[in-house]
N, C-alpha and C positions, 0 to 999 in steps of 0.2 A: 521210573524215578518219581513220577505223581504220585503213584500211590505213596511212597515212601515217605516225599513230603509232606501229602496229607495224612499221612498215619502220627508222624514226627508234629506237624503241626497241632493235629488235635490232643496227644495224649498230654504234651506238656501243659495247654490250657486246662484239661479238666483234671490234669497234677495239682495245679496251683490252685485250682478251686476247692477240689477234697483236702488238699491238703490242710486249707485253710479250717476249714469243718472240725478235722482231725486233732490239728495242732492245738487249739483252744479246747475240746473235746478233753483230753489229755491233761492242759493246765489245769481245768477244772477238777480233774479226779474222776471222770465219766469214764468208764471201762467201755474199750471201742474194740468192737469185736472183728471186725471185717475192715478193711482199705482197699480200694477195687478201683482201677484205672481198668472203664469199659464193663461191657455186658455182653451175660453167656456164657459157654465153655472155657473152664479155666486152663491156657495155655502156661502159666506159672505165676506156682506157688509157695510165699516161704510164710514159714508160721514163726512168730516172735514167741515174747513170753506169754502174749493173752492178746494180740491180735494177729490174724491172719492177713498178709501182704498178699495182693493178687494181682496177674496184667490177664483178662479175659480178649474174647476173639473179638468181638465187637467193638471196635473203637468211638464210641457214640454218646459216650457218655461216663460214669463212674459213682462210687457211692462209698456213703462213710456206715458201718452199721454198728451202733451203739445198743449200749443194753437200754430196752426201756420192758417195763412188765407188760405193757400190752401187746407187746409183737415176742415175747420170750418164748423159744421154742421148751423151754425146760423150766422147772425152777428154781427160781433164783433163791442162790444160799445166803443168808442172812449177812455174814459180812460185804457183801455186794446190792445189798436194798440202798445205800446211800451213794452207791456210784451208777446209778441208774440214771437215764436222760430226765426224768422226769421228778426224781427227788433234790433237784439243782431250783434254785430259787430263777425264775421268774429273767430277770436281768441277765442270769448268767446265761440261759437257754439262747435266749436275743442275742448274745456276743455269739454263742456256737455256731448260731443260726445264718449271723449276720457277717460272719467271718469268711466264708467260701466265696458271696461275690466282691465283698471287700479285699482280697488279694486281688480277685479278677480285676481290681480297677487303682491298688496299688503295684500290681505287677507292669504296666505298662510305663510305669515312670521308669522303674529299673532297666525295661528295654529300650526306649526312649533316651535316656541317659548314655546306655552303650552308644548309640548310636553316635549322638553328639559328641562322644569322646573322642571320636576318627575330625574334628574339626580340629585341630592342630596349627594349623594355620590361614590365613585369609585375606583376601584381597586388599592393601592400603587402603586411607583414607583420602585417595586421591581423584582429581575428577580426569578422567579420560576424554571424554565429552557432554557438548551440552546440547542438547535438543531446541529447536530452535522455537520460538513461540511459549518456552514452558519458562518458570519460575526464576528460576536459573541465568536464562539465559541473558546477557551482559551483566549478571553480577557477578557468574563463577567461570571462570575458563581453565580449555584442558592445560594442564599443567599444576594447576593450585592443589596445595596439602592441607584438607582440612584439620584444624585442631579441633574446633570446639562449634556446639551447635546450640547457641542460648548458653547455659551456665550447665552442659552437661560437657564434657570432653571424650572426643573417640579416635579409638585407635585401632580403626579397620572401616571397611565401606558397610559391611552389616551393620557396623554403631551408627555410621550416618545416615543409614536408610532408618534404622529403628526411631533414632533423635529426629529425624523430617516428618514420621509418622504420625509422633505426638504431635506437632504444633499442626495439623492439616487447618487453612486457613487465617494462621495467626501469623503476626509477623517475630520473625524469630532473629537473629543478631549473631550473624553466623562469623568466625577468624578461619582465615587460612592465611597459609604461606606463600606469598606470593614473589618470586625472582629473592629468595632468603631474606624476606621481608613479612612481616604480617600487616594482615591489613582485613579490617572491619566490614561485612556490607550486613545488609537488611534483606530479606529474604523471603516469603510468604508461600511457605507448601499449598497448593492447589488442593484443595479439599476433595478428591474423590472416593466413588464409591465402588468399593473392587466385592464381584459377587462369588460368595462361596460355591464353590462345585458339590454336588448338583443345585442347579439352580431352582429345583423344583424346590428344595425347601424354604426357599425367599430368604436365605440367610444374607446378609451385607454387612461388609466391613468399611466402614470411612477412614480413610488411609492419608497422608501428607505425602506430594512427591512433589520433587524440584527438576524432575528431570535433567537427571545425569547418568551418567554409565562409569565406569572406572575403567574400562581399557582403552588407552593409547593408540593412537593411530601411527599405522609404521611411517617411517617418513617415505610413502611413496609419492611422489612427485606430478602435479600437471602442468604441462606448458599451452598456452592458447596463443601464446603471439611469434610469431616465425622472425622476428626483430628484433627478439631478444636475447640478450646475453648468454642464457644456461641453453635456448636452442642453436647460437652460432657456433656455441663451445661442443654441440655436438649431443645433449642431453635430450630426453624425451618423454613422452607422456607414459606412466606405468613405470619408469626408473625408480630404483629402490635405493635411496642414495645409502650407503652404509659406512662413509668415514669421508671427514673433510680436513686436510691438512694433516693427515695419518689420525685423526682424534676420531673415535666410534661416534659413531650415531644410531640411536635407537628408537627414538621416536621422532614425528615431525615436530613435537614442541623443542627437539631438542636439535632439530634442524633450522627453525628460526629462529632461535636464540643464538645461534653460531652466526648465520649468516647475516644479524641483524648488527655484533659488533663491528660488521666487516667494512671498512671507511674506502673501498673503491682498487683493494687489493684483491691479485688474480689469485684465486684459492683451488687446490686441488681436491678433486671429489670424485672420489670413488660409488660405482655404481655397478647394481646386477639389472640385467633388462629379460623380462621374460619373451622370448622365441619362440612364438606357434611353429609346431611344425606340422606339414600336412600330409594327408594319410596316413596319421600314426595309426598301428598297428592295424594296417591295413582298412582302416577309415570308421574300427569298432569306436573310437573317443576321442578326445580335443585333448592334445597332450602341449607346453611350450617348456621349454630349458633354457636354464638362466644361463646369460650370458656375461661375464666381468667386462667392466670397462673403465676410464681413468678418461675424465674432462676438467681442464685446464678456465675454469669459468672466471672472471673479471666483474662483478658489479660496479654499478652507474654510481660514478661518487656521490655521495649524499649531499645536497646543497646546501649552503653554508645555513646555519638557524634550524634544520631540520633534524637535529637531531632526534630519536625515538624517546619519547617520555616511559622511564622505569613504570612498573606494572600495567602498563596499557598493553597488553594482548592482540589486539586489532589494529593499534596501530602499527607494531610489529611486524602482523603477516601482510598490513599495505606495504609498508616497506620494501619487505623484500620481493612481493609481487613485483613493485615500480620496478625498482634498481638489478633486479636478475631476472622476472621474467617467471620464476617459481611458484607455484600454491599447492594447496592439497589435490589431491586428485580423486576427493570424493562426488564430484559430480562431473565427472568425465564418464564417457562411455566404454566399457570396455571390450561388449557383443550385443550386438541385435541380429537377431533370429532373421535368417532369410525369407524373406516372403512375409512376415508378421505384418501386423495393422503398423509399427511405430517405421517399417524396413520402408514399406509402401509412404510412409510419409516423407520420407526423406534419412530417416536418423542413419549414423551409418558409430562405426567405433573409431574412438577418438574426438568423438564431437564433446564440446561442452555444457550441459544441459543450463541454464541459466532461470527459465520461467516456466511455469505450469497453470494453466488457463490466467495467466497474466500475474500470480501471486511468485516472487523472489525464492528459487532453493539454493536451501544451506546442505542439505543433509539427503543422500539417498532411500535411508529405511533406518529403523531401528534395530542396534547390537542388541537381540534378546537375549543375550548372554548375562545379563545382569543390571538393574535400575533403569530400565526404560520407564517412560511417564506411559501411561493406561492408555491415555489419547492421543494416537500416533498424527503429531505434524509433521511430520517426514514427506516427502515425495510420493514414495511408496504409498506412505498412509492417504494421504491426499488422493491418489488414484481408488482405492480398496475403498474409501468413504464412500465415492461415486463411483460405482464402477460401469453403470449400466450408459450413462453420459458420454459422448464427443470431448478428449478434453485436446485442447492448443498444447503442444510445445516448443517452447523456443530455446534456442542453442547457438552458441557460436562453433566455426569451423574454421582455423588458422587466422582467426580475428575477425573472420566474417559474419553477421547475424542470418539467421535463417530462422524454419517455422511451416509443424506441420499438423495436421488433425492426427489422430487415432482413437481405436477403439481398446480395453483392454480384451482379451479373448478370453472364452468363456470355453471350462474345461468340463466337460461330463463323461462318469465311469461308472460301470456296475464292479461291487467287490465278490468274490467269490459264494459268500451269500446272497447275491441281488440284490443286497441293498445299493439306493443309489446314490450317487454323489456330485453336487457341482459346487465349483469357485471358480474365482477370475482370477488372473495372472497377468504381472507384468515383468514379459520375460528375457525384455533387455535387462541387461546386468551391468553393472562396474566393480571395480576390483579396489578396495581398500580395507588392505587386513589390517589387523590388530595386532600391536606388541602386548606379549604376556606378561604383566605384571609382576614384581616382585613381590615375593608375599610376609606377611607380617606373622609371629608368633602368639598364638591364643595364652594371652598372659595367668588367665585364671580358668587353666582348664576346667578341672572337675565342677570347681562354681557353678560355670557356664553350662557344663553338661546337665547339673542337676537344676537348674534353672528354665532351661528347655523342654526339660523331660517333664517337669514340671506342668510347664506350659502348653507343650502339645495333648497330654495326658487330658488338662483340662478342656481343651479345644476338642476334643475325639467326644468327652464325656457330654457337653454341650451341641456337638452335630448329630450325637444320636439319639442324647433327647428330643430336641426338633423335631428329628426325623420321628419318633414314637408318635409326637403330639399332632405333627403333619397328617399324620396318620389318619389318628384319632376324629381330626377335624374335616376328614374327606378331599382334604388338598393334596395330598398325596396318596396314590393310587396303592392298593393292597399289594398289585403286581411286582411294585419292587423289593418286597419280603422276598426273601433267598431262601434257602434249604443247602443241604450236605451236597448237592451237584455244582452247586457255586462256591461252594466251601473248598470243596475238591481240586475247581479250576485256580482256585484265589492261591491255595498252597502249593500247587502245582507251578502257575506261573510266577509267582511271587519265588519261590524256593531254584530256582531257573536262573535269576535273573541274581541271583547272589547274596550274602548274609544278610547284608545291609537291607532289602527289600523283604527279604522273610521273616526279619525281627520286626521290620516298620509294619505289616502287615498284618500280623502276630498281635503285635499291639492294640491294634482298632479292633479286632475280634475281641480278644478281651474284656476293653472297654465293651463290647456291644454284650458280650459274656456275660458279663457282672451285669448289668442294666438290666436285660432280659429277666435275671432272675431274681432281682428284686421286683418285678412286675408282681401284682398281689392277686396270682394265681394261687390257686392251692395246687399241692405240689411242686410248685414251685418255692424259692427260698423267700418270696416278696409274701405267699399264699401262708408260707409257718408264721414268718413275723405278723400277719394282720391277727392269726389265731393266737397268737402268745399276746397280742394288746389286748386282745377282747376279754382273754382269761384275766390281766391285769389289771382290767377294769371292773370285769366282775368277780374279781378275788376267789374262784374257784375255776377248776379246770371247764373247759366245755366238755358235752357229755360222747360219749362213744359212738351215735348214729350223728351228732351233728358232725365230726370230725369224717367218718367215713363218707356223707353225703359230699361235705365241701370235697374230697377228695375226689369223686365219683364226677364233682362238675369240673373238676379242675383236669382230670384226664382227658373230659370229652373235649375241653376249651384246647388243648393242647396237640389233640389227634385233628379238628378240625384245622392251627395253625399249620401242622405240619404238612397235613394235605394240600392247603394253598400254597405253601414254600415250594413242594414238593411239585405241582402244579406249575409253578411258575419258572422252576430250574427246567421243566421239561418245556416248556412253552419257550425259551431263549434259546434251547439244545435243541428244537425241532428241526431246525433249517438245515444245521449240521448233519443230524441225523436222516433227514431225509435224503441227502445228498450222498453220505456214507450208504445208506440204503439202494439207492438207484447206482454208486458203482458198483457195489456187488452183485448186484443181477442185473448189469449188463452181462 
């Protein structure tokens, strides 16, 4: 199937290249005698009225052959002296010339475009969460609908990311909806700088984030105090409440806003509790089943003057902390590895984590599922920043404080190649999923498609200039010049992994397609055009030995690249190769 996709890969690109040759070729009036997808042995061929269509065996390349009198294997009959390549004014040559990589680098919008069209629809404008220490946090909370960010309006979370982008370090005047109310704040995206991959080319993008995420946290439930109400009623830490007083519940914002109108009445609430069971399948995994169950809970009447002030968020989840007992259950423990550095400290599941080398957690790690802030303050992240450090943590255990050292554990593997690999790990866990969002309808599809296609198109065309001038300028090493073995692998795993990655892949070759050959080689399509300006300038053709020599340098300059591509696909295939090599002669 490799081959097939790389055979399927390359013809269509150097399709769109000759074709482009052709097609202007053609407008002009220029009798094109040959169209050839590949070189070598002609595997088929159809002859038109006065060009020959060919698909030859060598898939590596292809060629447009026009009439021109210095390459005329015959001669040419006189109603054919003015459709000749060479009796076309000057400008027009330039368009024939310059038309092969100009598809190469309009054809990726078209495929770029497909792709974006499968975005149909897309996550709300809603905040799921808020990162704690970023932008955001105490001006936006989970639950808010944003409408509008400065005097732009969106209507999906990609507009809010796009709208926080623009303003990185300005303050910006953000509306959302808040309990079916709007309500104004002020807002200041953190100015960062996010590095393009690969990083060898030093390319940066300074980017706006507010850190937020758009998915919902389920309403899974922690209890820390054994006094209280939701644990006398029989509820517990990792309950999944899923309806109170028969009404669904789906998130936990939508579990405090229920339990927050509640003035001291006993409310029924339904809950799933997940069950380790042990020795499942004979002790291959950690398997639990949810269990149904129905508690009959009562909250602490709310003292008289205390009512919850409408859009306050926090004072809400005090609330219902105080008077049932309930909170999120993202900093609860939900496994610690037996034996690990955090087991040895004490941590056990169920505990409630509270401090980390003495700084307050809100938040376990970052949902990389979408709009996390670059610089994780998270827990997690606070660990990974230091990982090589002691650090303290503190916890409560059925309301009691506790406190212990560890170390994060340091993981080292060779991969099948030996290469090697380390990171740290922290590999106590907790357990707070996400409610899936509902999704909104892409109101202006095709816009949006051709808008991106656009955009990426341009983005592709800009990283591999870089990448040329990187080059150029010794900062980037010759060794990541590719050849047809990487070409091979790219079509192969690309074309594997489904449409969507074979057209997106398709696309950046292209772009790199078209680029390459306006490089002002000779023989190459950048090398005609430098010879078609010179004649422009000197109002007569160049003479027949100059044309031939530029040609003669422009092969060698071409055979030398291919040898270092070629060189350097082998130089990344070695390890493999050698390995394929030693199991066969064992």
């Amino acid at each position: 199937m490799d081959l097939l996709y790389f055979v399927l890969f390359v013809s269509i690109l150097i399709f769109i290249h000759e074709f482009g040759h052709f097609a202007f070729a053609k407008l002009f009036g220029v009798k094109v005698l040959t169209f050839s997808i590949g070189f070598g042995p002609k595997i088929l061929r159809v002859r038109g009225k006065e060009t020959e269509y060919c698909v030859a065996l060598l898939p590596f390349g292809g060629f447009v052959k026009m009439l021109e009198e210095g390459k005329a294997e015959a001669p040419i009959l006189p109603e054919d002296r003015l459709r000749t390549f060479e009796a076309q004014p000057v400008w027009k040559r330039v368009v024939i010339v310059l038309a092969g990589p100009a598809m190469n680098l309009v054809f990726p919008i078209a495929l770029y475009t497909s792709v974006y069209l499968e975005d149909r629809e897309f996550l709300p404008p809603t905040v799921g969460a808020v990162f704690p220490g970023k932008p955001a946090d105490g001006k936006l909370y989970p639950g808010d609908t944003i409408v509008s960010v400065g005097d732009e309006k969106v209507a999906s979370f990609p507009d809010v990311q796009k709208a926080f982008a623009k303003h990185a370090g300005m303050h910006v005047l953000v509306t959302v909806e808040r309990d079916g109310k709007p309500i104004t704040v002020t807002v200041t995206p953190a100015d960062e700088i996010e590095v393009v991959e690969p990083s060898e080319l030093e390319l940066y993008e300074r980017v706006g984030r507010v850190g937020i995420a758009p998915a919902y946290a389920a309403p899974v439930i922690g209890i820390s105090r054994t006094d209280s109400p939701a644990w006398r009623a029989g509820l517990r830490t990792f309950d999944r409440i899923t309806e109170i007083n028969g009404r669904k519940v789906d998130t936990f914002v939508d579990l405090l806003r229920t339990l927050t109108q509640n003035r001291g009445d006993a409310v029924r609430v339904t809950y799933v509790r997940p069950v380790p069971l042990s020795n499942a399948l004979g002790g291959l995994c950690d398997v639990a089943v949810l269990e149904t169950g129905i508690a009959s809970v009562t909250p602490l009447a709310r003292t008289e003057g205390g009512a919850v002030r409408e859009g306050d968020p926090d004072a809400r989840a005090k609330d219902v902390l105080d008077r049932t007992g309930i909170e999120s259950a993202e900093m609860y423990v939900a496994f610690v590895p037996r034996g690990s550095s955090e087991w040895r400290a004490g941590l056990r599941s169920g505990d409630r984590i509270t401090h980390l080398d003495g700084v307050p957690q809100r938040m376990w790690k970052v949902d990389r599922r979408g709009g996390h802030a670059l610089h994780d303050t998270t827990m997690v992240g606070a660990l990974l920043a230091e990982p090589n450090r002691l650090h303290e943590l503190v916890w409560t255990r059925d309301g009691e404080r506790m406190s212990g050292t560890f170390q994060l554990r340091k993981e080292r593997w060779d991969d099948e190649l030996g290469q090697h690999y380390e990171r740290y790990v922290f590999r106590t866990t907790h357990w707070m999923p996400r409610t899936p969002s509902k999704l909104v309808p892409n109101p202006h599809l095709g816009l949006y498609a051709l808008k991106h296609g656009l955009e990426e198109t341009k983005n592709a065309i800009e990283f591999i200039i870089v990448g040329f001038v990187r080059i150029l300028q010794g900062r980037v090493s010759l060794a990541t010049v590719s050849g047809p073995i990487t070409l091979y692998d790219v079509a192969g795993d690309a074309g594997s992994k489904g449409a969507t990655y074979f057209v997106w892949a398709m696309a950046v070759t292209s772009v790199n397609l078209g680029l390459i050959n306006l490089l002002p080689i000779p023989v190459l399509d950048g090398g005609y055009l430098m010879l078609l300006f010179l004649e422009g300038v000197r109002r007569r053709p160049l003479s027949l030995r100059v044309r031939e020599a530029s040609s003669l340098i422009g092969i060698s300059i071409l055979v030398v690249l291919m040898l270092v591509a070629f060189k350097n696909d082998v130089s990344r295939k070695w390890d493999v190769l050698a390995i394929q090599l030693r199991d066969i002669t064992k």
